[in-house]
N, C-alpha and C positions, 0 to 999 in steps of 0.2 A: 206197141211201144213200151207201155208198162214193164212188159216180160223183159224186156230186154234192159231196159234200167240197171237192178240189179246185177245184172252181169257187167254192165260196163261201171259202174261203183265196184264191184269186185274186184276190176282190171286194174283200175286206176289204183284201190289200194294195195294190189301185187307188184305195178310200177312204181310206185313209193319205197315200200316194205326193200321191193330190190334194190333201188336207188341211197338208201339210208345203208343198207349192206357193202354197198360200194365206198361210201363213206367209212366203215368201219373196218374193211380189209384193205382197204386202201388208202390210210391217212396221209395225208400232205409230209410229207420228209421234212424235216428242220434239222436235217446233220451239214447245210453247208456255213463257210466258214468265211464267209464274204466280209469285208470294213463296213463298217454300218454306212457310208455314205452309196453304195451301189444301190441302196434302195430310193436313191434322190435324182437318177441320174436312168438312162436308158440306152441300147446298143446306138453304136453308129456309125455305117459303112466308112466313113471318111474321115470321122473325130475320133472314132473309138469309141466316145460315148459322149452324149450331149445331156441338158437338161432333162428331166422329168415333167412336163405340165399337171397342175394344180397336185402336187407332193400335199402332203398334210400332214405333221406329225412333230410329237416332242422330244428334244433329245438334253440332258441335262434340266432339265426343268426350261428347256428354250424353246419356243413355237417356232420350229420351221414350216415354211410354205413356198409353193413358187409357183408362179404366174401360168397364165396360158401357153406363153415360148417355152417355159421350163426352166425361168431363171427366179433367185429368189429375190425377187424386186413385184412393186406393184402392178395388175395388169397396165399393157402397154397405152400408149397415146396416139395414136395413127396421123393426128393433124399438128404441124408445127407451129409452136408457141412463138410470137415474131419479139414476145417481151423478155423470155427467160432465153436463158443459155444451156444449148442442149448437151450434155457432156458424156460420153458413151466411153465408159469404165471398162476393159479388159484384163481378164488375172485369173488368177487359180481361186484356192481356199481361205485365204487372207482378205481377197476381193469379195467373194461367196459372204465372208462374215462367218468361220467356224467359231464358234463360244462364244457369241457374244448377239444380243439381240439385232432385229432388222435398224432397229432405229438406233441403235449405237455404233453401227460402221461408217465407215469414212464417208461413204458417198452420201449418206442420209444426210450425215453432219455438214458436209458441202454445201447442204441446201438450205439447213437450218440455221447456219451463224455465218456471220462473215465478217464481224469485228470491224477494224480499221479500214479494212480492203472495202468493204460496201461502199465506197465512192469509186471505184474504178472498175469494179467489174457488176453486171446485169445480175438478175436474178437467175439463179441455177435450175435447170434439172436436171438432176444424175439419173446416169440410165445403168444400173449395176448386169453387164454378165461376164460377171463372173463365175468360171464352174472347179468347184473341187478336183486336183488332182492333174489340173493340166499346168503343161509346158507351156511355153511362149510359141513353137509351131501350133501348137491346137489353136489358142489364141489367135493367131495369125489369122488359120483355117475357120477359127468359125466366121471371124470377121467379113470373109469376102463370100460366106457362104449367108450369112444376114444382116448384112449392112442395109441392102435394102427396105430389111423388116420394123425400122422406127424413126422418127425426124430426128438428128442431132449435126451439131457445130464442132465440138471438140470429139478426140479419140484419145484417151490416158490410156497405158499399157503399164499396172502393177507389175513389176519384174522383181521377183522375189530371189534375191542371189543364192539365196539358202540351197532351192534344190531345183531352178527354172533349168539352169545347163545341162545336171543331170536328167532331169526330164527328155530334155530336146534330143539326148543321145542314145539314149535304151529303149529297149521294148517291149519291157514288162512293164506293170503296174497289177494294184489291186484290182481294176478292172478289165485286167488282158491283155492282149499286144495292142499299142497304140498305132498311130502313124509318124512315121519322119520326113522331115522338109532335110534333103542330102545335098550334097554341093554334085550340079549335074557332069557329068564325062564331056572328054573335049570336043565328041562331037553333034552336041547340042548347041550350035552356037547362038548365044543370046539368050543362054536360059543360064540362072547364076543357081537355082535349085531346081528338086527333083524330089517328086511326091512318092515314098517305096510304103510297099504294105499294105493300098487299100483294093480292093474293100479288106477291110480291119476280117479278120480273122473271129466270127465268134466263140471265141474259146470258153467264154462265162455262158453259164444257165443262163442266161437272160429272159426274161421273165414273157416279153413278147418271142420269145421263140418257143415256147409252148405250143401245144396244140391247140390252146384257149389261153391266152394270155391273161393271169389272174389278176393284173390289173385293169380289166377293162370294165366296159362298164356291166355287160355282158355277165361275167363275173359275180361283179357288185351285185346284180340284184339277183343273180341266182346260187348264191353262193352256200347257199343251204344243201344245194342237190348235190350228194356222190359223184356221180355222172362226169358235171361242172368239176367240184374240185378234183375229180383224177385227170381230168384233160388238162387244169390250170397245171397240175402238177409234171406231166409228161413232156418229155423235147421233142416237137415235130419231127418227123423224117429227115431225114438231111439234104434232098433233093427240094422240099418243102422252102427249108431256111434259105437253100439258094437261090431259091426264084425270090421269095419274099426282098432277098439284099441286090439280087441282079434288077430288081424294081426301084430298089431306092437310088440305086447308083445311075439309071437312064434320068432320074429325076438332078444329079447332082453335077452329072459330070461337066457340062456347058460352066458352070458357078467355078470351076477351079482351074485357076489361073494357072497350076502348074505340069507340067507330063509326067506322067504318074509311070513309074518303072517297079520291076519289079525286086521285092527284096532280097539280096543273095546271101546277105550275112546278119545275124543275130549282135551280132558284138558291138560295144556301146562306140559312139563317135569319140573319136582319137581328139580333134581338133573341135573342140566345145566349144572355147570362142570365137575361131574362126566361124563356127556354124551360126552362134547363137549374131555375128555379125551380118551375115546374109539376109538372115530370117529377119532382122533389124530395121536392115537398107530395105529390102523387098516389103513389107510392113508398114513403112514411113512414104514409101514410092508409093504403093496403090491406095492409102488413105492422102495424100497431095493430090493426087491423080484425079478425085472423086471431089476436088476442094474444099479438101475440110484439114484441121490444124492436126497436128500430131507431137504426143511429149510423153513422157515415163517418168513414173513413180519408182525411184529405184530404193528395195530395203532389205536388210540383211537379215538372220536368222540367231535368238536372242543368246548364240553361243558367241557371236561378237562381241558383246558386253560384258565376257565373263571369261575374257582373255584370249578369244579366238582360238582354243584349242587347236581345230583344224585349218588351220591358215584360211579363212574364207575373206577375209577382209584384203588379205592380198589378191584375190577375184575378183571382187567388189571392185577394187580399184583398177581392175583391168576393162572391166563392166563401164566403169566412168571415162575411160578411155573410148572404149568403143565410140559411145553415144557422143563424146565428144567428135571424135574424129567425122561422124556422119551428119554432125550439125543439130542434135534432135536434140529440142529444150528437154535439161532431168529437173526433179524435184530428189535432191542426194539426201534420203531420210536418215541417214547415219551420221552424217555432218552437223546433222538438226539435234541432236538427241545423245549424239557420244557420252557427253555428260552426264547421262541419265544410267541407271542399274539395268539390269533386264527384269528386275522385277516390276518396276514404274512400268513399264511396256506390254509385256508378255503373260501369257498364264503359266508357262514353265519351260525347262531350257528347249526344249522341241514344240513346244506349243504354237497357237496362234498371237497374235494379238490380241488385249483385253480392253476393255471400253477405253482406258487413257492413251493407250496405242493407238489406237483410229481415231484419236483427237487430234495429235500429232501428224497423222499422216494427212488430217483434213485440211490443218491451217496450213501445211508444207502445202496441197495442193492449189488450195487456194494464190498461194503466192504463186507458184509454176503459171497459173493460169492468166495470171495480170501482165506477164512475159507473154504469154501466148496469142492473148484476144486485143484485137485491136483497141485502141482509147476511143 
C-alpha cells in the first residue's frame, strides 16, 4: 500500500495540473452583450423568463436580492394572516423597484404608512412580484401560473402606459422572444385569447442551458476547477435543452387556462388596445373567479410631463377607457401628480421612478384600495 501511495499523490497532482490547464485555455467568455437585468431573472417555457431565486448583488450602489420564488420581496409566508390584508402586486420594472431601494417602493410603503386612511382599511401585506421587462400578458400568465404559491385578498395590476401595449404586441425583448395572449380564430368558440409561441424559444445563452449551469450550486462550490467552469461555459446539445423544456412544459401545461397555438407571424399586434382589453376582462374574470378583488394602478411614462412628445397621454386616456368600460377599480396616477414636473417623480425622462414617485403611487393606492375592501 505504501508503494502505491505515491503514485496515486502523483495522479491526483496530474489531474489538478490538467484541470487548472483547462481553466487557462479555456476561460469563461465575457463578449456577451446581455441588459444587466438577464442576470436577475432565468429561462422560461411559458413566461419567457421568470424570476431568479436568492439573486444577490449591487447595482448602482443598490442591494438587489430576491426571495426563494425569485421575486425581489421577502421570503414568502405560507399561512394567512387573518389581521392584515393580503395585497398581491403585479407589473414589470417599476413594481420590481428599478433605482430605488426595497424599502422605498410603493408596495413597502403601503405597509409602512397609511396616514388618514388607517381608520378604514386593515393592516397590509404587500406581496411585491413584480418582474423587469414584462407586459401585462406575462403578468397575466404568471398570475394563474402561481396564484396558488402565497395567502392574499387583493390583486393590483401596475400598468405602466409607457411601454405595457407595446410589450403585449412584439416579440422581441432583451431577453428573447417572449409569449403572446392573441385574440383566438372564430373557430374556438368561447375562448376570447390564444396562447402563440410557447414553449418560448431559447434564443439567449441562458445560463441553465449549459451543460453545468454556472449558477448552481454545484458551480458555487467547485468553481475553482477548469473542468467546472468549461461545462458552466458551454450550451448543451440541443436535443439536451429540448428534453430539459419538454419537462417543464408536462409540468405547466394543466396551470394555463389558455390554447396554446402556434406562431405564424413575427409582426407586432395591429389592435394594442383591443388586445391589451382582452388580456384586461380575462385577468379581472379569473382573479373574481378565485374570489379575491381586482384594481390597477395606471401610470404613464415621465415623457407626459414634459409635453408628451409622443402622444402617450392620448393612450393613457384610451387605457382609462378600457378599465372603465370593464368596470375594474384604477388608481389614475397622472390625475394625481399632473401638477407635478417629471423631475419630482422620475430619475430621468426614460427612467424609472425615484423614492418620491413610489410615494405617490403608495398613498394613490392606498385610496384605490378603501374602494375596494369591504368597511
Amino acid at each position: 500500500m505504501w508503494r502505491v501511495l505515491p503514485a496515486i499523490g502523483f495522479g491526483i497532482v496530474l489531474a489538478l495540473a490538467f484541470d487548472q490547464a483547462v481553466r487557462l485555455l479555456f476561460s469563461p467568455t465575457t463578449d456577451h452583450d446581455y441588459h444587466w437585468y438577464v442576470s436577475t431573472v432565468q429561462y422560461h417555457p411559458v413566461l419567457g423568463w421568470s424570476g431568479y431565486p436568492h439573486f444577490a448583488s449591487t447595482k448602482d450602489g443598490i442591494r438587489i436580492q430576491t426571495n426563494s420564488l425569485g421575486y425581489r420581496d421577502r421570503e414568502p409566508v405560507n399561512a394567512p394572516d387573518g389581521k392584515k390584508l393580503g395585497v398581491l402586486v403585479l407589473g414589470d420594472s417599476f413594481t420590481w423597484g428599478d433605482e430605488v431601494r426595497m424599502e422605498e417602493r410603493f408596495t413597502s410603503l403601503l405597509e409602512a404608512s397609511c396616514g388618514s386612511l388607517c381608520d378604514r382599511l386593515p393592516a397590509i401585506r404587500a406581496i411585491n412580484k413584480g418582474i423587469i421587462g414584462y407586459g401585462t400578458a406575462q403578468s397575466l400568465l404568471d398570475y394563474v401560473l402561481a396564484r396558488e404559491e402565497l395567502p392574499f385578498d387583493v390583486v393590483v395590476l401596475a400598468l405602466y402606459a409607457g411601454n405595457d401595449l407595446t410589450d403585449n404586441g412584439v416579440v422581441d425583448s432583451p431577453s428573447g422572444p417572449r409569449p403572446r395572449l392573441i385574440p383566438c380564430d372564430r373557430g374556438r368558440a368561447g375562448q376570447d385569447l390564444c396562447l402563440e409561441g410557447v414553449p418560448v424559444p431559447p434564443v439567449l445563452d441562458w445560463p441553465e442551458h449549459r451543460v453545468l449551469d454556472p449558477r448552481s450550486k454545484t458551480a458555487s462550490t467547485f468553481g475553482w476547477s477548469g473542468l467546472v467552469a468549461l461545462a458552466g461555459q458551454r450550451r448543451a446539445p440541443g436535443s439536451v435543452i429540448e428534453r430539459r423544456i419538454a419537462g417543464q412544459m408536462d409540468d405547466l401545461m394543466n396551470a394555463v387556462p389558455f390554447p396554446i397555438v402556434k406562431r405564424t407571424s413575427d409582426a407586432p399586434i395591429e389592435d394594442r388596445l383591443g388586445q391589451l382589453e382582452a388580456i384586461l376582462r380575462a385577468l379581472d374574470r379569473i382573479v373574481r373567479a378565485g374570489g379575491k378583488t381586482f384594481g390597477v394602478l395606471l401610470f404613464p411614462s415621465a415623457r407626459t410631463y414634459a409635453g408628451d412628445p409622443e402622444g402617450e397621454l392620448h393612450e393613457y386616456r384610451e387605457i382609462l377607457g378600457v378599465l372603465n368600460r370593464l368596470d375594474i377599480p384604477v388608481a389614475d396616477y397622472y390625475e394625481k401628480t399632473k401638477g407635478l414636473q417629471w423631475t419630482d417623480l422620475y430619475s430621468g425622462p426614460q427612467g424609472h421612478w425615484r423614492a418620491a414617485g413610489h410615494q405617490e403611487a403608495a398613498a394613490l393606492l392606498r385610496s384605490l384600495l378603501v374602494t375596494m375592501v369591504p368597511s
